[in-house]
ROMARTOR-100740 format. One record per residue (C-alpha): x, y, z. Coordinates in nm, 4 decimals. Layout:
<recs>
+----------+----------+----------+
|        X |        Y |        Z |
+----------+----------+----------+
|        X |        Y |        Z |
...
+----------+----------+----------+
</recs>
This chain:
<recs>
+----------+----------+----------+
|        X |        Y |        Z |
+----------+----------+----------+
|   1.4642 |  -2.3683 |   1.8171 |
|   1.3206 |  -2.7043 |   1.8990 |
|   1.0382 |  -2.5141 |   2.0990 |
|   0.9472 |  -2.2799 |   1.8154 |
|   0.9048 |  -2.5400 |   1.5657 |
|   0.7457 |  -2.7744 |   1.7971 |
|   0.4857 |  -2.5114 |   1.8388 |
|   0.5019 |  -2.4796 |   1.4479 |
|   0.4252 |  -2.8157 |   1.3752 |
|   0.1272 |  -2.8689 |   1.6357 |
|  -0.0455 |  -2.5852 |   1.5274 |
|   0.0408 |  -2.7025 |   1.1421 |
|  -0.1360 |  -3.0854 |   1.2175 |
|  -0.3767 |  -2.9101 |   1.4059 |
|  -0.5525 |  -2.7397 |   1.1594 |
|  -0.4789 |  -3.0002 |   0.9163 |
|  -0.6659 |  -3.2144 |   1.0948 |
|  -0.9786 |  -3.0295 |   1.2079 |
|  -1.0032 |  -2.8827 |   0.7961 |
|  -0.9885 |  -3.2055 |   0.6366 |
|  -1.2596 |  -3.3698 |   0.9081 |
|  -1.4841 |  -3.1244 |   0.8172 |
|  -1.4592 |  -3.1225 |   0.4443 |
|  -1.4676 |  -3.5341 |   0.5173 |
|  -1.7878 |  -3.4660 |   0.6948 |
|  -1.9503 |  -3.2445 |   0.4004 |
|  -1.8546 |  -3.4734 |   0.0623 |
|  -1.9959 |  -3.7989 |   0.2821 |
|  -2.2984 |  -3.5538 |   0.4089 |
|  -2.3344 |  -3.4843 |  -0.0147 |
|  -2.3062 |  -3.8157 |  -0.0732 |
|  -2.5800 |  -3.9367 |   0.1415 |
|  -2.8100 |  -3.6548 |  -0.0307 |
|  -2.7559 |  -3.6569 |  -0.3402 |
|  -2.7017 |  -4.0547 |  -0.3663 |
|  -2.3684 |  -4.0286 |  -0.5760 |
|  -2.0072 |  -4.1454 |  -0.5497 |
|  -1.7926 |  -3.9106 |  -0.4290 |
|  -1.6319 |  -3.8722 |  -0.8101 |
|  -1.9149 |  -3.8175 |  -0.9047 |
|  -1.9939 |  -3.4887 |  -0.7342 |
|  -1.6452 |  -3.3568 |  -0.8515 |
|  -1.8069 |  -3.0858 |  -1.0968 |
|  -2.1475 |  -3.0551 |  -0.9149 |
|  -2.3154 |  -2.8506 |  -0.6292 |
|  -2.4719 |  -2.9954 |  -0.3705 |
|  -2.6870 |  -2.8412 |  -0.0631 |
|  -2.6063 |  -2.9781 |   0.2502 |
|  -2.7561 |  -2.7195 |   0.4562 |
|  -2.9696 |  -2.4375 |   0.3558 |
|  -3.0282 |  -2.0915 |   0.5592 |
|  -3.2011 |  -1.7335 |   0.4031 |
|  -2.7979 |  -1.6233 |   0.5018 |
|  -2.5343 |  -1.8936 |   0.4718 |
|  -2.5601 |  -2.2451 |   0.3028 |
|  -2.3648 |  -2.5101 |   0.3363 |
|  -2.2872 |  -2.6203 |  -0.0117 |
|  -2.0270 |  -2.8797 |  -0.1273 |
|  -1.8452 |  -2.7781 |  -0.4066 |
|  -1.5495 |  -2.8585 |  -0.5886 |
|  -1.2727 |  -2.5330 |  -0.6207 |
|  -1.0554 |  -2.5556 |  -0.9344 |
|  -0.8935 |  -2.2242 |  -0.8906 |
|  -0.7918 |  -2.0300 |  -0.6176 |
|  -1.0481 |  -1.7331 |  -0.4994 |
|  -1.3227 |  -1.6851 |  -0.6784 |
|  -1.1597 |  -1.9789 |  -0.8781 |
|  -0.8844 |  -1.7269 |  -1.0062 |
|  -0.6028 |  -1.9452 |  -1.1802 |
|  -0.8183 |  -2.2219 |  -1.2662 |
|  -0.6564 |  -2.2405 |  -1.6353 |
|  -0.3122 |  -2.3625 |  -1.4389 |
|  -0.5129 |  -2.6998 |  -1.4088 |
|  -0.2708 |  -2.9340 |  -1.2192 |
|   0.0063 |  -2.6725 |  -1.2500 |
|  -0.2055 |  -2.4655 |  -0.9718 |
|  -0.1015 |  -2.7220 |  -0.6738 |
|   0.3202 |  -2.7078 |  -0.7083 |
|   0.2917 |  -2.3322 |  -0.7484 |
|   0.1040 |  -2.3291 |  -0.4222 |
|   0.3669 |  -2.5907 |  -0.2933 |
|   0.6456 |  -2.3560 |  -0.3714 |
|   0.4598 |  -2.0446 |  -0.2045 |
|   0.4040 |  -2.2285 |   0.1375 |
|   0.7555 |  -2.3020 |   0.1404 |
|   0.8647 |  -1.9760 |   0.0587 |
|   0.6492 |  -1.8366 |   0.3303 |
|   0.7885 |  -2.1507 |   0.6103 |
|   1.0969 |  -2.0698 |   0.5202 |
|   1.0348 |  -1.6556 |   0.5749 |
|   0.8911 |  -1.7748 |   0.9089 |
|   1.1665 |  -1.9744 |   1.0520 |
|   1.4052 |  -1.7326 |   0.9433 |
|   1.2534 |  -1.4959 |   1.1521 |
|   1.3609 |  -1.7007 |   1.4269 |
|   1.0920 |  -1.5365 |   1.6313 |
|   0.8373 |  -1.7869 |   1.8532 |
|   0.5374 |  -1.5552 |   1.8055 |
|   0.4873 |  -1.6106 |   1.4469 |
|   0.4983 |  -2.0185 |   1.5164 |
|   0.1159 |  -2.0088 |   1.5949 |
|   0.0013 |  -1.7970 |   1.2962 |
|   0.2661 |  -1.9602 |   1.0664 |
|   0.1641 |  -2.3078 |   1.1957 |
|  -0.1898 |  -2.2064 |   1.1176 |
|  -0.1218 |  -2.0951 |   0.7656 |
|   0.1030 |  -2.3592 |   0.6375 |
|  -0.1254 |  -2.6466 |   0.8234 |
|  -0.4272 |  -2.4576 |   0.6404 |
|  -0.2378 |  -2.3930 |   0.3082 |
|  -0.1261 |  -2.7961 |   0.2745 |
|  -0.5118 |  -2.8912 |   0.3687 |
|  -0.6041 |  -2.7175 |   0.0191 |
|  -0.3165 |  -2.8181 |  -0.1236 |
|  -0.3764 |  -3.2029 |  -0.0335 |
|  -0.7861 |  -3.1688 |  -0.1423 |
|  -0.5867 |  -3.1005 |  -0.5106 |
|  -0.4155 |  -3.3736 |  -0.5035 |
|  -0.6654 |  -3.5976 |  -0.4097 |
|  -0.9985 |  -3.4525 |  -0.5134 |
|  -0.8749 |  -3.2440 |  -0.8342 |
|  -1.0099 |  -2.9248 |  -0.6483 |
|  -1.0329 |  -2.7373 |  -0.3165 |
|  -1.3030 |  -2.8561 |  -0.1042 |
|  -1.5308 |  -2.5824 |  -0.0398 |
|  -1.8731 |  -2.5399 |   0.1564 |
|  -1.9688 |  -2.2183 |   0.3333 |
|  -2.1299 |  -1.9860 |   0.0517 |
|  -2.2402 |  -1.6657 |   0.1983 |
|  -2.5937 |  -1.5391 |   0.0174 |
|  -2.7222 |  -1.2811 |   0.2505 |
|  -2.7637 |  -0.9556 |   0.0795 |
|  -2.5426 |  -1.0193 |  -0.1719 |
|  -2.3739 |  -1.3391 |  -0.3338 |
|  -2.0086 |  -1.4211 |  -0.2098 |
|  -1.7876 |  -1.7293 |  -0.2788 |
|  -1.7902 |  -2.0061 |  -0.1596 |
|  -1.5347 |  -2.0984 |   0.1231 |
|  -1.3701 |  -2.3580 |   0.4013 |
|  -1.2543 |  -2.3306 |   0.7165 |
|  -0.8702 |  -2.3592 |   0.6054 |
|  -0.9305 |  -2.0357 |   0.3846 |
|  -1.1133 |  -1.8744 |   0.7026 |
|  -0.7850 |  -1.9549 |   0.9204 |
|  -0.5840 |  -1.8627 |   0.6385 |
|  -0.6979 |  -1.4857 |   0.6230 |
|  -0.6677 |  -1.5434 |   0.9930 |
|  -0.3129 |  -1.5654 |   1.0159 |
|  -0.1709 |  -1.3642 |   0.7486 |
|  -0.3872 |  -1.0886 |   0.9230 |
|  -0.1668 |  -1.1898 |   1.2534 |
|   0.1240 |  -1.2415 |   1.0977 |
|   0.0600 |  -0.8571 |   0.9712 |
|   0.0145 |  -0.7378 |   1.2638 |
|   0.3264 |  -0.8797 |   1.4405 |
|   0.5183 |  -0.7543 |   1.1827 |
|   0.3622 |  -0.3610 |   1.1499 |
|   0.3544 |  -0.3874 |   1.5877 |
|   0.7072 |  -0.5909 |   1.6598 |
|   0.6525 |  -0.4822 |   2.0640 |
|   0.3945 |  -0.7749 |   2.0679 |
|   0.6374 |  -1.0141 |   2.0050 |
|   0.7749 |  -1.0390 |   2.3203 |
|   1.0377 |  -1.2772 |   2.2669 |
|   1.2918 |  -1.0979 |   2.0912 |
|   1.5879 |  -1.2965 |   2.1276 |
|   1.7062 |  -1.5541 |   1.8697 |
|   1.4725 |  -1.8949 |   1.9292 |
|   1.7859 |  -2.0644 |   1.9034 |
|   1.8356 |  -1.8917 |   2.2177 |
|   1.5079 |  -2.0302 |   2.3787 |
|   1.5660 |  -2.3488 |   2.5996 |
+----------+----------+----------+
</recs>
């Protein structure tokens, strides 16, 4: 057990750490463009980057995709609290070491948009796909997040990929 949640937790801090040093990068990239404080940018766009495809625009998420559920205001981030512990919990009762990774990566993902609500008021977002057709804007946590529920899919709908299938309590 203290493998599987060892494995859990790195890959958890792991993307933590590599989503919130890149949305870090983008709002002090806006600020130096624009020439605002950072609260100030809260309910504007700004260009970092521009491409005829992809743009890298900062922009402030008060909902969920395609800001879905912004009317739940500050209600919006202990919902999503309760879901990523329903979904930990799921996971380590599974008691399986291949999901660690792909849980590790959504909960460390999940908590990375969870902690821009708490301290930005919205999800940091900044890849906005344009070519052809207008999509939403995104992050790398929600990239990692469709990621591993997509792996976490698959090791439940193909269980002879997990190849541990003893008990992690089992694992030494």
């Amino acid at each position: 057990m203290v493998k599987a949640l060892l494995v859990l937790t790195l890959s958890l801090i792991g993307i933590f750490i590599v989503d919130q040093g890149i949305k870090e990068y983008f709002i002090l990239k806006a600020m130096e463009i624009s020439g605002l404080p950072q609260d100030a940018l809260y309910h504007r766009a700004v260009d970092v980057y521009e491409t005829s495809c992809i743009n890298m625009r900062l922009i402030f998420n008060y909902g969920v995709a395609f800001s879905m559920l912004s009317f739940l205001q500050e209600n919006l981030k202990w919902l999503q609290l309760i879901m990523i512990t329903g979904v930990l919990a799921y996971i380590i009762n599974l008691k399986k070491l291949c999901y660690m990774i792909p849980a590790g990566i959504l909960v460390g993902a999940g908590l990375s948009n969870v902690y821009d609500r708490f301290n930005h008021g919205g999800v940091v977002d900044y890849i906005y796909w344009h070519c052809g057709f207008n999509f939403a804007i995104f992050n790398f946590a929600d990239m990692m997040i469709d990621l591993a529920v997509v792996w976490i899919l698959f090791l439940n709908f193909k269980p002879q990929f997990c190849k541990e299938e003893k008990d992690i309590d089992a694992i030494k």
